[in-house]
N, C-alpha and C positions, 0 to 999 in steps of 0.2 A: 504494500500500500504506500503511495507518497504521503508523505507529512510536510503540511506546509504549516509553517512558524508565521504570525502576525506580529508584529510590535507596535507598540500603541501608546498615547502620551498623552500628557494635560502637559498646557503651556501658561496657563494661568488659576488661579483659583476656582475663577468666575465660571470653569469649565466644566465642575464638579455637577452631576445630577444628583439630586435625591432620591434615593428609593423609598417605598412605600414600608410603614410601619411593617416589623415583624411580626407574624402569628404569635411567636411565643414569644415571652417577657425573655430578654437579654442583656446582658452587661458587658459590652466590649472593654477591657483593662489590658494595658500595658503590662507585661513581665519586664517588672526591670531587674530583675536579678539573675544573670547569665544563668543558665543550667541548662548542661547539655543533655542529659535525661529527660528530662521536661522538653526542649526542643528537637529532640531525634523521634520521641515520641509521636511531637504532631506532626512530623515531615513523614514521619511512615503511615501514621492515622489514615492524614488525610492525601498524601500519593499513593498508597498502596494498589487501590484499586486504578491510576492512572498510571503505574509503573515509573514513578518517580526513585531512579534508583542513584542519581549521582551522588549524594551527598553518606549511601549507605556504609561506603566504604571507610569512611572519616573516620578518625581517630579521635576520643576523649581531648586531643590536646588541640584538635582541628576545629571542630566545635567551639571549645573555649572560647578559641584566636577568633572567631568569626562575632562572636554572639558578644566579645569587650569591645571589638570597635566602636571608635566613638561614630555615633550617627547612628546604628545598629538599633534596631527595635520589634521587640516583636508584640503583636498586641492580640491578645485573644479573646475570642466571645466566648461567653459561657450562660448558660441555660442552667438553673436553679442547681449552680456548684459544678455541673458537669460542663467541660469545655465541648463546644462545638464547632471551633473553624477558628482559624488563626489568618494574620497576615504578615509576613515580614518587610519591614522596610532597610534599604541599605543605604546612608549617605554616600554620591561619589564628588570627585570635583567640581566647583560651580554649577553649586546650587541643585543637581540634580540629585532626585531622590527615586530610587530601582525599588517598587512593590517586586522582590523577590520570589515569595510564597504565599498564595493566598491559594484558601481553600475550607470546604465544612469536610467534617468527620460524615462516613457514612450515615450512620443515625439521624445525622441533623440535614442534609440533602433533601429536596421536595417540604422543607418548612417557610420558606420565604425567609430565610436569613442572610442568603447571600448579599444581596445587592445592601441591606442597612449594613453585613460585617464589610464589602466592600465600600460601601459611603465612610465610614467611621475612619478605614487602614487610608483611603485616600486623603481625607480630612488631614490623621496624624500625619502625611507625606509631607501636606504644604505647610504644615508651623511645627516639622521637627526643631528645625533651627530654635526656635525658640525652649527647647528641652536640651540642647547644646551646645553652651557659650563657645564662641569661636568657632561651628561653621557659617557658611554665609545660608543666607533664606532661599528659599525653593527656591526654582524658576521655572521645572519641570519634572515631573512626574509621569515615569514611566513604568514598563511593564511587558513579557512576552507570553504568548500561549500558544499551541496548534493543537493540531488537528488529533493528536492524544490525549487532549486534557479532556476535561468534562463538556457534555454537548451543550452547556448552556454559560460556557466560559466568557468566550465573544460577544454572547449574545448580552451577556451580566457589563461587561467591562465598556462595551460601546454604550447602554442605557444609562451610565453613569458619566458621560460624558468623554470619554476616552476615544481616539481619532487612529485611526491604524495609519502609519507614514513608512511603514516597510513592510513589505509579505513576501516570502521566500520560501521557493519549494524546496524542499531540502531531498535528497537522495532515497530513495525507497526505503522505510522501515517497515517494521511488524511490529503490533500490539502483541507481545507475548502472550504464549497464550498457557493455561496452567496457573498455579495459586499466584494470589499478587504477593508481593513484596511486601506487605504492611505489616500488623504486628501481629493480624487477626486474619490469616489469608480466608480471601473471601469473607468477608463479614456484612456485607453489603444482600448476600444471599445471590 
């Protein structure tokens, strides 16, 4: 199967859509205390069933280095104590800020949490700066996904205001096929 990769950006705040209230009551909260247990967790949670495998391989000390960076953030929803979907944000040079990781845990998929946990992780994207003295302030907020991630990816990131400025086919892959990678293969059923 080809896999084709979109990249997608907000160039200004004013870009941000709103999504429609959550079914279920949620609390989107910042982790700000590095843990790579806590973070290996939800990159398998919720890639599992997308076969999100690069980051599997990492080492304890890989994690750490990723997750102290200053600009680094990760911010997670959570549904009465249980998390449902995370998004990571990563400061790079002027001004820009890479939504790394976004995604719900199986369980919480088909509740309408997406698009408020993506309003929320976009939000924190454009006044990180202000949570860390001495980088400079947004100026753009970006993001990739294709044709393996979840079929309502695109669909969530363009309704929130997000503009695709690159698409590229990339070389034939395959959706592995057999248990996912996650913590819980197959947990989605």
């Amino acid at each position: 199967m080809d896999v084709t990769t979109w990249y997608l950006e907000q160039t200004s705040p004013g870009d941000l859509v709103a999504a429609k209230p959550p079914r279920l009551e949620i609390e989107v909260v910042r982790a700000e205390i590095p843990n790579p247990e806590f973070s290996r967790f939800l990159y398998t949670a919720v890639g599992g069933d997308w076969h999100w495998t690069d980051r599997l391989a990492w080492s304890y000390g890989r994690w750490t280095a990723l997750l102290e960076r200053p600009g680094f953030e990760t911010w997670v929803a959570w549904h009465r104590g249980t998390p449902a979907g995370f998004a990571e944000l990563e400061a790079h040079p002027e001004g820009e800020v890479e939504i790394t990781s976004f995604g719900l845990l199986p369980w919480a998929i088909g509740q309408g949490l997406g698009g408020h946990l993506l309003h929320t992780g976009t939000a924190r994207a454009w006044d990180l700066a202000s949570r860390w003295p001495g980088l400079p302030g947004t100026r753009r907020v970006w993001l990739h996904t294709c044709t393996l991630d979840g079929p309502h990816a695109l669909a969530n990131y363009r309704a929130r205001g997000f503009r695709v400025y690159q698409e590229k086919l990339n070389e034939p892959g395959d959706r592995p096929e057999g248990p996912t990678p996650g913590p819980w293969p197959g947990a989605r059923g």
